[in-house]
N, CA, C and O atoms as a MOPAC input file, in Angstrom:
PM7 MOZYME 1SCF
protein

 N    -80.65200 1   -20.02400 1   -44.09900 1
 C    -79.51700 1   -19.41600 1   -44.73700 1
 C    -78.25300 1   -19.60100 1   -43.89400 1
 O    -77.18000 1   -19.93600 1   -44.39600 1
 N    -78.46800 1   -19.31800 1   -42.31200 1
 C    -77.12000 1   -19.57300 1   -41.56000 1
 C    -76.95900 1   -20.94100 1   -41.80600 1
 O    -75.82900 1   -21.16000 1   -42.24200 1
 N    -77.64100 1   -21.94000 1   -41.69900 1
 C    -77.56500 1   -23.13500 1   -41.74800 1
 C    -77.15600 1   -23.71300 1   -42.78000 1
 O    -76.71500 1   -24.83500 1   -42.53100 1
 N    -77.10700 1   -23.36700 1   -44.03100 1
 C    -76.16600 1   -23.27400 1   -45.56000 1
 C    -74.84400 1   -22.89800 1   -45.12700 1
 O    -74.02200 1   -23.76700 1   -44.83800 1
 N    -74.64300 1   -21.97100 1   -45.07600 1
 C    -73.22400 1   -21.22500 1   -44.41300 1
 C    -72.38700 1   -22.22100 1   -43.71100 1
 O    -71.25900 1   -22.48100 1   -44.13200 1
 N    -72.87100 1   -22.78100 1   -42.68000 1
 C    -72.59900 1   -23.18300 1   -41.57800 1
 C    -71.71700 1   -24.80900 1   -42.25400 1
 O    -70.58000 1   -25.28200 1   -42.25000 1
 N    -73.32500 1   -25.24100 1   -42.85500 1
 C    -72.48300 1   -26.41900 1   -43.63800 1
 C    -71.51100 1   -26.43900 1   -44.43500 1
 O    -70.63000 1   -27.28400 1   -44.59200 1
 N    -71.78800 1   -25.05000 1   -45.15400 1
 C    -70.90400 1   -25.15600 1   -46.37300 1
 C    -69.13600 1   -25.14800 1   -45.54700 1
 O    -68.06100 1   -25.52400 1   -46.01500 1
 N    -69.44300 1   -24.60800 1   -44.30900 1
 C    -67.55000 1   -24.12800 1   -44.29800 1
 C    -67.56300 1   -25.40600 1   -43.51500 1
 O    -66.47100 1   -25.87400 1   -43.83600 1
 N    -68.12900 1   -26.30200 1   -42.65800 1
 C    -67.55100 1   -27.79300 1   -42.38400 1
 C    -67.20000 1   -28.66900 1   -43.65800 1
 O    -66.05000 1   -29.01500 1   -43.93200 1
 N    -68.28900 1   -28.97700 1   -44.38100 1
 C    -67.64800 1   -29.43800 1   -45.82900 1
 C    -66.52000 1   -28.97400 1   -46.26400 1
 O    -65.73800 1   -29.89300 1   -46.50700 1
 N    -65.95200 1   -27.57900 1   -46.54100 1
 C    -64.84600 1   -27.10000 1   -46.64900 1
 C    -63.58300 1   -27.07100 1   -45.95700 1
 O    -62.48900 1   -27.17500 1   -46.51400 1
 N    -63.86600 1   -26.85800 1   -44.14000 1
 C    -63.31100 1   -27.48000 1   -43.76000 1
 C    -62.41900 1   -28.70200 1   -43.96900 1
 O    -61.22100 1   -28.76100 1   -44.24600 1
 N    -63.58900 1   -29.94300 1   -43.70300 1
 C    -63.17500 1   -31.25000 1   -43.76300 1
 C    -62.21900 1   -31.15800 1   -45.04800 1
 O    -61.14100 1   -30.65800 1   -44.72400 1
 N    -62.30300 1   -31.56100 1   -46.70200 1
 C    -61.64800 1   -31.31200 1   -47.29200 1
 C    -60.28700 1   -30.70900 1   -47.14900 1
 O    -59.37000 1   -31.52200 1   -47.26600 1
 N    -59.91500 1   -29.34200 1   -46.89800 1
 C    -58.83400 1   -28.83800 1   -46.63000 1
 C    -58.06500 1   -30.03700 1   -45.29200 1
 O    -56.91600 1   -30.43400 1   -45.09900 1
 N    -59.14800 1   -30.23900 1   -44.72600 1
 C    -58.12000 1   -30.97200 1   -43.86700 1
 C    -57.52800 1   -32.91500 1   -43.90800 1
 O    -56.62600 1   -33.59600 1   -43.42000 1
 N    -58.91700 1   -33.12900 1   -44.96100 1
 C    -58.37800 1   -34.13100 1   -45.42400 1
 C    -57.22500 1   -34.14100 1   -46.52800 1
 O    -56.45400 1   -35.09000 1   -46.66900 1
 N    -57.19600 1   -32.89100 1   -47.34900 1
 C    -56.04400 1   -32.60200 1   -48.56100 1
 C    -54.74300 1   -32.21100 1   -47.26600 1
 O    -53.89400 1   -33.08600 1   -47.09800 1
 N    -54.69000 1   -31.55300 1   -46.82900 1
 C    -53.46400 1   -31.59000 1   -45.74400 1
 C    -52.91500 1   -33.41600 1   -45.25100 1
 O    -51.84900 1   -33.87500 1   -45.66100 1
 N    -53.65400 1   -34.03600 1   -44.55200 1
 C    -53.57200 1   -35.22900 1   -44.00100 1
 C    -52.98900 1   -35.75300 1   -45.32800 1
 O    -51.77200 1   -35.81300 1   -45.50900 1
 N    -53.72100 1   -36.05900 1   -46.07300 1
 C    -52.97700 1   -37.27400 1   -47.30300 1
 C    -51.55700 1   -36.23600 1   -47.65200 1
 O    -50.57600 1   -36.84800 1   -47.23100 1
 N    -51.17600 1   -35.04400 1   -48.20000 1
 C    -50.15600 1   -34.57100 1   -48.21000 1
 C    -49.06500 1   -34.62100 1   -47.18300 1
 O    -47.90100 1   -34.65100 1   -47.58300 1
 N    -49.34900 1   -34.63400 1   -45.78900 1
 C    -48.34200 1   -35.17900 1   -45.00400 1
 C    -47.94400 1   -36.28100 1   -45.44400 1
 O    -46.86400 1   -36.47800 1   -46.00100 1
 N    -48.88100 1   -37.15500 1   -45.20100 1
 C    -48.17200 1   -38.86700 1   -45.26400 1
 C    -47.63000 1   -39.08500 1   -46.70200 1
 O    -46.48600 1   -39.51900 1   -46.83200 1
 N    -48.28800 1   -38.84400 1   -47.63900 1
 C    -46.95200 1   -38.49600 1   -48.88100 1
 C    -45.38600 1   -38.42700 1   -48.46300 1
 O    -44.47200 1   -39.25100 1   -48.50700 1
 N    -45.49100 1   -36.97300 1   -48.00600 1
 C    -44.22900 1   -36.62100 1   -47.83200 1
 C    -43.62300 1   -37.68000 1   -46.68800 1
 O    -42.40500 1   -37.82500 1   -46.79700 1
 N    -44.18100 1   -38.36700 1   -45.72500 1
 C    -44.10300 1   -38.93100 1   -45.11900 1
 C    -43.23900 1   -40.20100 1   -45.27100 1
 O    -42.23400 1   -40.59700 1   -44.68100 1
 N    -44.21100 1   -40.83900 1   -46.56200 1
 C    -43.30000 1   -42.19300 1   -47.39500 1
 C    -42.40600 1   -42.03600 1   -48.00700 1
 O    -41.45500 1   -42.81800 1   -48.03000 1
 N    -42.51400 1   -40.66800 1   -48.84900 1
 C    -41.13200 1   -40.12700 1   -49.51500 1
 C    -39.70500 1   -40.54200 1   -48.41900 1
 O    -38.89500 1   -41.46800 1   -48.37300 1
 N    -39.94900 1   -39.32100 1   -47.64700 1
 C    -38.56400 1   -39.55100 1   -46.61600 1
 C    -38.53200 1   -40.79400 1   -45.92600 1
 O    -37.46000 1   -41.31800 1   -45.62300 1
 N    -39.32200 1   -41.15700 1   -45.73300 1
 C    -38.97000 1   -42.80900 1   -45.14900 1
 C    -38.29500 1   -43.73800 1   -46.53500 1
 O    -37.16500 1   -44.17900 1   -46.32600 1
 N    -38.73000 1   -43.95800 1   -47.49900 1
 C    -38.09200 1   -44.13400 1   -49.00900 1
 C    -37.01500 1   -44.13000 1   -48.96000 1
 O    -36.27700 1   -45.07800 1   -49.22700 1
 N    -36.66900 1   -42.92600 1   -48.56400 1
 C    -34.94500 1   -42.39400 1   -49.27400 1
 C    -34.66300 1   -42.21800 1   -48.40700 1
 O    -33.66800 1   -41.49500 1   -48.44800 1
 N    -35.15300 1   -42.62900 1   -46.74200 1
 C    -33.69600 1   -42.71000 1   -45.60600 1
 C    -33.45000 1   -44.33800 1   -45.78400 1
 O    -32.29000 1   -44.61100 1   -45.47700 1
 N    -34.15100 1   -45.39900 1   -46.15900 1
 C    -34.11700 1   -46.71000 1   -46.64800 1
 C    -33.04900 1   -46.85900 1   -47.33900 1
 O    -32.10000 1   -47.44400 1   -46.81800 1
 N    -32.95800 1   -46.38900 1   -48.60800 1
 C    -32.58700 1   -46.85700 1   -49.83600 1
 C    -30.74200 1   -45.76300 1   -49.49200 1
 O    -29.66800 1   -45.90600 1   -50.07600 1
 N    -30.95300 1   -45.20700 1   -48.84900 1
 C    -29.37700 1   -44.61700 1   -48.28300 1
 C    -28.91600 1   -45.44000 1   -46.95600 1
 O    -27.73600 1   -45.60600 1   -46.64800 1
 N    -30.13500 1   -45.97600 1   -46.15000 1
 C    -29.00900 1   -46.51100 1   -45.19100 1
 C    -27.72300 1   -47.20700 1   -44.82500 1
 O    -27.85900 1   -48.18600 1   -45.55800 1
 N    -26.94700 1   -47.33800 1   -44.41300 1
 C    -25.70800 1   -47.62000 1   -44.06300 1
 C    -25.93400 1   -49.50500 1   -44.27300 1
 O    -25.08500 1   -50.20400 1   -44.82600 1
 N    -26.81100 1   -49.86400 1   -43.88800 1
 C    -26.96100 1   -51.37100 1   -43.66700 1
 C    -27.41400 1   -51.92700 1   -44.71200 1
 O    -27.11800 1   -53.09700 1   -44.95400 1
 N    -28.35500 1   -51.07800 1   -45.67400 1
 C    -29.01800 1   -51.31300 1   -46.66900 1
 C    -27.85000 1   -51.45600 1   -47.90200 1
 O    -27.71600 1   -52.11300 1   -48.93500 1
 N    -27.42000 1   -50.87400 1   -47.47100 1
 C    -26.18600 1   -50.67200 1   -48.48100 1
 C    -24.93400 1   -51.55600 1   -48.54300 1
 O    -24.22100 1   -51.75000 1   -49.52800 1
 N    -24.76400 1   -52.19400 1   -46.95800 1
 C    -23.79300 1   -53.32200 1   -46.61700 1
 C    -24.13500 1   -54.66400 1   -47.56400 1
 O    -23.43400 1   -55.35200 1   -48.30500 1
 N    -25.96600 1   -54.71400 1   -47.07000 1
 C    -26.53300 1   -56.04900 1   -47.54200 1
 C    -26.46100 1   -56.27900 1   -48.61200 1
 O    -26.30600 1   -57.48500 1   -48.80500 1
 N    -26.51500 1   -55.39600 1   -49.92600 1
 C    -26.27000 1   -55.22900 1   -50.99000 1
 C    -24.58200 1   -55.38000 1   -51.93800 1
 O    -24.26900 1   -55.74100 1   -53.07200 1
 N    -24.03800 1   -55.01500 1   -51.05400 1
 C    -22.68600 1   -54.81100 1   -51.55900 1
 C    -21.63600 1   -55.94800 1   -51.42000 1
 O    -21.17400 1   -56.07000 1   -50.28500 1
 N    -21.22400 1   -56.71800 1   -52.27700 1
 C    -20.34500 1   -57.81500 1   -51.66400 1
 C    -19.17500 1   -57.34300 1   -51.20400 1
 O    -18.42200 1   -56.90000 1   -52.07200 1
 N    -18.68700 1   -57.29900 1   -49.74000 1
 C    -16.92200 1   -57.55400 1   -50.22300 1
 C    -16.10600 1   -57.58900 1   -50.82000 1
 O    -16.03100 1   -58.53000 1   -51.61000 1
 N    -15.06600 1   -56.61400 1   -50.78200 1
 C    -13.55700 1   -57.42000 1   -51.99700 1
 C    -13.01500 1   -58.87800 1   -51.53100 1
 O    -12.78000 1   -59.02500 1   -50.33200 1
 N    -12.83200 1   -59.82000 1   -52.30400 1
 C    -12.13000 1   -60.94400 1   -51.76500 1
 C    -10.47000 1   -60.59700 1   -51.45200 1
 O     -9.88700 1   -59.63500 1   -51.95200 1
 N     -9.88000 1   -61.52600 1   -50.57900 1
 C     -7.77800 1   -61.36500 1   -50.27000 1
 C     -7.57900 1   -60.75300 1   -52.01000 1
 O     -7.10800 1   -59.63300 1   -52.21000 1
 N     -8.02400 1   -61.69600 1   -53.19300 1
 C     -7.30300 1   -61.56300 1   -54.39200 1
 C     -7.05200 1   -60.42800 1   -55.20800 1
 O     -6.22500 1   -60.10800 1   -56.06300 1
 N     -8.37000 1   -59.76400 1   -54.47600 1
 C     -8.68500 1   -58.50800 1   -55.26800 1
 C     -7.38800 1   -56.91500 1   -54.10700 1
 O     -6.72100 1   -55.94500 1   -54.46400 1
 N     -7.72100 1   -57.58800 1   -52.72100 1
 C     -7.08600 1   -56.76600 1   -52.09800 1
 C     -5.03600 1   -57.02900 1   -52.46300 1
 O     -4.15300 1   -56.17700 1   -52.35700 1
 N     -4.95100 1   -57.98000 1   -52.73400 1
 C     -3.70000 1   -58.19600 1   -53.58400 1
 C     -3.09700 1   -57.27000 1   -54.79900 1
 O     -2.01700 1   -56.68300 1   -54.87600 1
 N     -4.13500 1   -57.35400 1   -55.66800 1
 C     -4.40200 1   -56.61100 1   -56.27000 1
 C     -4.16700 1   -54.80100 1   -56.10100 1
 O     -3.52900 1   -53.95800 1   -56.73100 1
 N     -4.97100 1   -54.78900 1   -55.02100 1
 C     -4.70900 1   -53.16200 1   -54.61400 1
 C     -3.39500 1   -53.30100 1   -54.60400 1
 O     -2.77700 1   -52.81400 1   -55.55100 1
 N     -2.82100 1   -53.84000 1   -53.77400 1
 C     -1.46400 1   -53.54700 1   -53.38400 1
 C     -0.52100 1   -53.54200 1   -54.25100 1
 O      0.41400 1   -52.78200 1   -54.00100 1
 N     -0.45600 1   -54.27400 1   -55.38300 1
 C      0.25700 1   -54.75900 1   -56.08800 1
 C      0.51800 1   -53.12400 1   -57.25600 1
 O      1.49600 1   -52.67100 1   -57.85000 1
 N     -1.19400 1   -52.60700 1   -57.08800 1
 C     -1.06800 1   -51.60100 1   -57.88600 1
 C     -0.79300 1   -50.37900 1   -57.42300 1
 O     -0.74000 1   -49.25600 1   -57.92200 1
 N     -0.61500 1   -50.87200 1   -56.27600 1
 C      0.06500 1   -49.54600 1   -55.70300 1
 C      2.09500 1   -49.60900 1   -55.87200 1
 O      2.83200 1   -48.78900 1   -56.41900 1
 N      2.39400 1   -50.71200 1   -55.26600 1
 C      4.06400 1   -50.80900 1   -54.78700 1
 C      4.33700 1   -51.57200 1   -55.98200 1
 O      5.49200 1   -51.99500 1   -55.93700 1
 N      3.45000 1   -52.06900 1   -57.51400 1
 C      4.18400 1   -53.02000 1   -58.21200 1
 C      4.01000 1   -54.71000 1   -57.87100 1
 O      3.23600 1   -55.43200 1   -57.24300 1
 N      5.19500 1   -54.83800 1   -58.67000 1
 C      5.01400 1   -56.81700 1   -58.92200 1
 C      6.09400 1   -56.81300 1   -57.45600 1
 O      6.00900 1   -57.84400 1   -56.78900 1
 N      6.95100 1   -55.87700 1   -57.00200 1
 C      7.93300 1   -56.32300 1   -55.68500 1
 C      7.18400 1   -56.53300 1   -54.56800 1
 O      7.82200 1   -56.16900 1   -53.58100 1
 N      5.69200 1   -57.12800 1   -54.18400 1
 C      5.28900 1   -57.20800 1   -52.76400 1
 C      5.43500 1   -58.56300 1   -52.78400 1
 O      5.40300 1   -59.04400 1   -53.91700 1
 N      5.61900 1   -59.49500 1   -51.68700 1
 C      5.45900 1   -60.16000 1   -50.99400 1
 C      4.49800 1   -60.64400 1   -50.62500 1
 O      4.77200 1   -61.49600 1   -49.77900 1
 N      3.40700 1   -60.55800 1   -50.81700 1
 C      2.09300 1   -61.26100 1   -49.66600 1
 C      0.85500 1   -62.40400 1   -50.40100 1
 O      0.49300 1   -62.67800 1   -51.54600 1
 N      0.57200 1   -62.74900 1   -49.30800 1
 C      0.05100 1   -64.00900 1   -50.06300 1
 C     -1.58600 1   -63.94700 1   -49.30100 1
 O     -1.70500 1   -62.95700 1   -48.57800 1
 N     -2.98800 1   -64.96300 1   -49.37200 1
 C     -3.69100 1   -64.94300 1   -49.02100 1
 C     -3.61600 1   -65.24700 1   -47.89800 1
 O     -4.53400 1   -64.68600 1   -47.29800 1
 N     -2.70800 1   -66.15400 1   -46.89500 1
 C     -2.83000 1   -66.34900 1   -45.38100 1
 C     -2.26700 1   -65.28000 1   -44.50700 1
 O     -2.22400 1   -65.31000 1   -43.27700 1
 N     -1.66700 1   -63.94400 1   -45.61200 1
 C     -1.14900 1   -63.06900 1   -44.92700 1
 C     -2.11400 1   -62.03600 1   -44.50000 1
 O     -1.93800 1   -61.25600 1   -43.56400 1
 N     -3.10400 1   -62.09900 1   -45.23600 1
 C     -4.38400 1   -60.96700 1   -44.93900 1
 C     -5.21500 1   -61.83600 1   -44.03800 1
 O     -5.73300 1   -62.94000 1   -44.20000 1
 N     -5.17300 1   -60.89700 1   -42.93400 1
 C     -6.42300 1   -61.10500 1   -41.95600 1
 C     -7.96900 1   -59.85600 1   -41.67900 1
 O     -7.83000 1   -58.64000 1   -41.55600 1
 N     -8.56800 1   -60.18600 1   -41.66300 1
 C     -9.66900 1   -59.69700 1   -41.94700 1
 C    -10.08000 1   -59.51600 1   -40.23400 1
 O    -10.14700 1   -60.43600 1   -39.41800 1
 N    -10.31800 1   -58.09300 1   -39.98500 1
 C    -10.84900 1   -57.60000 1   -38.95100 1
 C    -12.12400 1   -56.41700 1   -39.07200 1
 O    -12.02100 1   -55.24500 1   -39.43600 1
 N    -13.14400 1   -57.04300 1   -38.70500 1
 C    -14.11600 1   -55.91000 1   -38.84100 1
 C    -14.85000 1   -55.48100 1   -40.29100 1
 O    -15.75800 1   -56.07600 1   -40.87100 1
 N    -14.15800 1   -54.25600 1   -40.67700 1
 C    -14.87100 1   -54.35300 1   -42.53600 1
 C    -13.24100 1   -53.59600 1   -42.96900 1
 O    -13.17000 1   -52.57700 1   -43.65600 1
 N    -12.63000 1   -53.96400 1   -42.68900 1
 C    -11.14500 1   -53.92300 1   -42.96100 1
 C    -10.26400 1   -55.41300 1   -42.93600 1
 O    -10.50100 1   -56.36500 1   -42.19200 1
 N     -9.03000 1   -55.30600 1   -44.11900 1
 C     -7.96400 1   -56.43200 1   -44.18400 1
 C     -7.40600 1   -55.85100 1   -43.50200 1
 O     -7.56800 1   -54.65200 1   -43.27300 1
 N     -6.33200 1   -56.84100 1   -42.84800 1
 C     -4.85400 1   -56.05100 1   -42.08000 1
 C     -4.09900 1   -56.77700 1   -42.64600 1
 O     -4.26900 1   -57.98400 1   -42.82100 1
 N     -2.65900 1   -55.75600 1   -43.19400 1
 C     -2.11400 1   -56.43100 1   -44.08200 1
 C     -0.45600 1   -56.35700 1   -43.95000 1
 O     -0.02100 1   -55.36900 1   -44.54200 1
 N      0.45000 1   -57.07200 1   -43.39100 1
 C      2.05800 1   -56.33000 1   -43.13100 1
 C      2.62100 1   -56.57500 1   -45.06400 1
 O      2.98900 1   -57.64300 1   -45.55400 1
 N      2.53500 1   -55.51400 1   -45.63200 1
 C      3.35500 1   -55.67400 1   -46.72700 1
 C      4.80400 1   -55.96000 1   -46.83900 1
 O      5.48900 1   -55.06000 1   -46.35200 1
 N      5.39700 1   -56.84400 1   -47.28300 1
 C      6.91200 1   -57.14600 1   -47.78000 1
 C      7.10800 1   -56.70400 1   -48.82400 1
 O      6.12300 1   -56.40700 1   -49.50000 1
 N      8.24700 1   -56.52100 1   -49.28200 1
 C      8.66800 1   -55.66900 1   -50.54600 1
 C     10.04900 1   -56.41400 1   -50.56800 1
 O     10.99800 1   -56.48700 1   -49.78800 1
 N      9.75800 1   -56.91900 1   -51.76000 1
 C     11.26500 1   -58.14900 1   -52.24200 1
 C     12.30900 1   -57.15200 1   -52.88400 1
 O     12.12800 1   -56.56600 1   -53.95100 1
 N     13.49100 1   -57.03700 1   -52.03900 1
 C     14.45800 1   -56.28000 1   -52.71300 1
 C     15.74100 1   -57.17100 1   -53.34700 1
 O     16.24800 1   -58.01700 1   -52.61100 1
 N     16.20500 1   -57.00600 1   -54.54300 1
 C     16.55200 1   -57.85000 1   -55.35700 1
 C     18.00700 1   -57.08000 1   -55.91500 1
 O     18.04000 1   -56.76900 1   -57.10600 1
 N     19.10800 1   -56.80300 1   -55.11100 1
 C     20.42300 1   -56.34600 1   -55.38400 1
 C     21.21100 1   -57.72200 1   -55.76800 1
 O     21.19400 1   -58.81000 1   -55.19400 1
 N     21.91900 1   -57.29200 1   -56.95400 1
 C     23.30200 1   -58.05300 1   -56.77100 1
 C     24.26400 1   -57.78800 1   -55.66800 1
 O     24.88800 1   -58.75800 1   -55.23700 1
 N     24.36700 1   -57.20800 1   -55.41100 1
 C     25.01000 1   -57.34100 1   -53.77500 1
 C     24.55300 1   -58.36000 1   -53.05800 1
 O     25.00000 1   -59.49500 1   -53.22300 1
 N     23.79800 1   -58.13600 1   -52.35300 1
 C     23.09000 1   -58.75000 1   -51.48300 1
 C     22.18700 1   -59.90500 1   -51.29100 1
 O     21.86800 1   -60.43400 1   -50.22600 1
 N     21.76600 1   -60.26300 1   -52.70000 1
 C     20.92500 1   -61.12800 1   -52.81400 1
 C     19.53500 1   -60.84100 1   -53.10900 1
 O     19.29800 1   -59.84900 1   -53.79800 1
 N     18.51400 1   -61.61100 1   -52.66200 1
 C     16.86400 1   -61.26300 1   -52.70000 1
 C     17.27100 1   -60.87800 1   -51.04200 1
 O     18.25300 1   -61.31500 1   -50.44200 1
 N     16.25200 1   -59.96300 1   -50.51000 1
 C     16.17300 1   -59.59000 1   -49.12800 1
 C     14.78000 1   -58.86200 1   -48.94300 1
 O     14.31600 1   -58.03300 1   -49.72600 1
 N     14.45600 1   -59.11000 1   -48.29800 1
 C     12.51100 1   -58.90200 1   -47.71500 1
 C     12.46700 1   -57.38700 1   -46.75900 1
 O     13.15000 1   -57.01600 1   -45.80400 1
 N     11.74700 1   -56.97700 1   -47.23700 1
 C     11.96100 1   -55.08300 1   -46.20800 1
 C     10.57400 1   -54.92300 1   -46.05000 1
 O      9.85500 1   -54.82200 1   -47.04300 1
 N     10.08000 1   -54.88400 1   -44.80800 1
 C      8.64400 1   -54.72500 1   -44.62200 1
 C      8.03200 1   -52.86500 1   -44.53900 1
 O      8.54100 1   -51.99500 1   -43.83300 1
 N      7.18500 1   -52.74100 1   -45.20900 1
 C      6.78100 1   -51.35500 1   -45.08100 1
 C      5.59900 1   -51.08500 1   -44.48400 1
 O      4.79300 1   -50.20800 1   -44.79300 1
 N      5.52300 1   -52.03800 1   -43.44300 1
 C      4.46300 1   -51.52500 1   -42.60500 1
 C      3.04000 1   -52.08000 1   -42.54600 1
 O      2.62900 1   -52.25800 1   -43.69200 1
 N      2.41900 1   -52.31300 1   -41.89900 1
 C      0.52500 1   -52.70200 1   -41.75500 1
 C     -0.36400 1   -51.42600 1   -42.25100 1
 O     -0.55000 1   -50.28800 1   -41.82100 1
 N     -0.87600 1   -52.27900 1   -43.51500 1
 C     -1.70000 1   -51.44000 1   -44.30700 1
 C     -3.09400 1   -52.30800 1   -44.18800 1
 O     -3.05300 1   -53.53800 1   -44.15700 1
 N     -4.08300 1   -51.72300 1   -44.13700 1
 C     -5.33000 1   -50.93400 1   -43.86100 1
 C     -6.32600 1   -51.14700 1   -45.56600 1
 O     -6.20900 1   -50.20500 1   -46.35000 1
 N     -6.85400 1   -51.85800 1   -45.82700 1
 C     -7.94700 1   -51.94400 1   -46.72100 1
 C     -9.28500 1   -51.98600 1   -46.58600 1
 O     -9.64000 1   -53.05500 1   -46.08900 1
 N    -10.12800 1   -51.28100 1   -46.81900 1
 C    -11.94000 1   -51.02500 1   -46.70700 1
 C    -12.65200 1   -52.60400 1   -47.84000 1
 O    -12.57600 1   -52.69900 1   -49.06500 1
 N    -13.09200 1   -53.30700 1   -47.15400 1
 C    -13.59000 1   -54.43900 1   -47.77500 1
 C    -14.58500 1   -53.85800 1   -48.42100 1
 O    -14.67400 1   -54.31100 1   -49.56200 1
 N    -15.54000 1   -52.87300 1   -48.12700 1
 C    -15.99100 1   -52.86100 1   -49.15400 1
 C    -15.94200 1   -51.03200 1   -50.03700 1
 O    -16.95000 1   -50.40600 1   -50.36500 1
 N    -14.62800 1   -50.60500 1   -50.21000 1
 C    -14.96600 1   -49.69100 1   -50.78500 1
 C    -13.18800 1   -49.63000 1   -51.56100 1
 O    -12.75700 1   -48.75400 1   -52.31000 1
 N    -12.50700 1   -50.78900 1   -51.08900 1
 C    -11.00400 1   -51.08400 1   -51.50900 1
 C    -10.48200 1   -49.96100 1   -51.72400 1
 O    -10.01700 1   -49.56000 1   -52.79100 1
 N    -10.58300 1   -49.01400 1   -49.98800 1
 C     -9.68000 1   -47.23800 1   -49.68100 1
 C     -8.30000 1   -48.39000 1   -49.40200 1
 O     -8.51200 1   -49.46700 1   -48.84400 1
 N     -7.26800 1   -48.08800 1   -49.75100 1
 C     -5.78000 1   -48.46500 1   -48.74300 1
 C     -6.02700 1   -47.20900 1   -48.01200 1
 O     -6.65900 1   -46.18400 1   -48.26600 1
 N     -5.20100 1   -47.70100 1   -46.85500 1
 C     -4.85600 1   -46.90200 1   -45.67400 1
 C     -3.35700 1   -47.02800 1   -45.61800 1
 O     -2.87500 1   -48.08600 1   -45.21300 1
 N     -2.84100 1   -46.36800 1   -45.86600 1
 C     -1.33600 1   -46.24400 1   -45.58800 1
 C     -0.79500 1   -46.40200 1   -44.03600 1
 O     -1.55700 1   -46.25000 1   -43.08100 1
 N      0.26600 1   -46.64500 1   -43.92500 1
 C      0.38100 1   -46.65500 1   -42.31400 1
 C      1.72500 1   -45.53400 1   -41.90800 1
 O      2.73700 1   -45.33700 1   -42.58100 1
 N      1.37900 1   -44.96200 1   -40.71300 1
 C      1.80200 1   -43.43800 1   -40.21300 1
 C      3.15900 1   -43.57600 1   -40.47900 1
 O      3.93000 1   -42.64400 1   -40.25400 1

């Protein structure tokens, strides 16, 4: 009779502790899963770049058809354009005349402008 007993709670045992074990590692692959599929790199590899044309674009929709800049004017540093915007000012007075507003700041891949201070 002890010897029934005895077995019965190792059998029971084991079980409970094999249902624990496979429930860890579940949860285990889960979070490994979805720190994957969020990582920072995972997400680079996936994502193309804006091309100069598109970052033109930004700009254009920001200040209008008056910018100035062309594709040899964007230089690409890092995961950012650097960009000196011109702004064509167009008085009868004066003529056409070029007024720069500064090095602006574009996210290649998420096309934030960065304004400059």
């Amino acid at each position: 009779m002890k010897n029934k007993k005895i077995i019965s709670l190792v059998v029971i045992a084991t079980f409970l502790l094999g249902f624990t074990a496979i429930v860890n590692s579940k949860q285990k692959e889960e979070s490994k899963v979805e720190s994957n599929i969020y990582s920072e790199s995972n997400y680079k590899d996936k994502v193309n770049p804006l091309s100069k044309e598109y970052a033109i674009k930004i700009l254009e929709a920001e200040y209008g058809d008056y910018i100035s800049v062309s594709k040899e004017d964007i230089k690409k540093v890092g995961e950012e354009y650097i960009v000196d915007v011109v702004l064509k000012d167009e008085s009868e007075d004066v003529g056409e005349h070029d007024h720069s507003i500064g090095v602006h700041k574009i996210n290649i891949y998420t096309g934030e402008l960065m304004l400059p201070n």
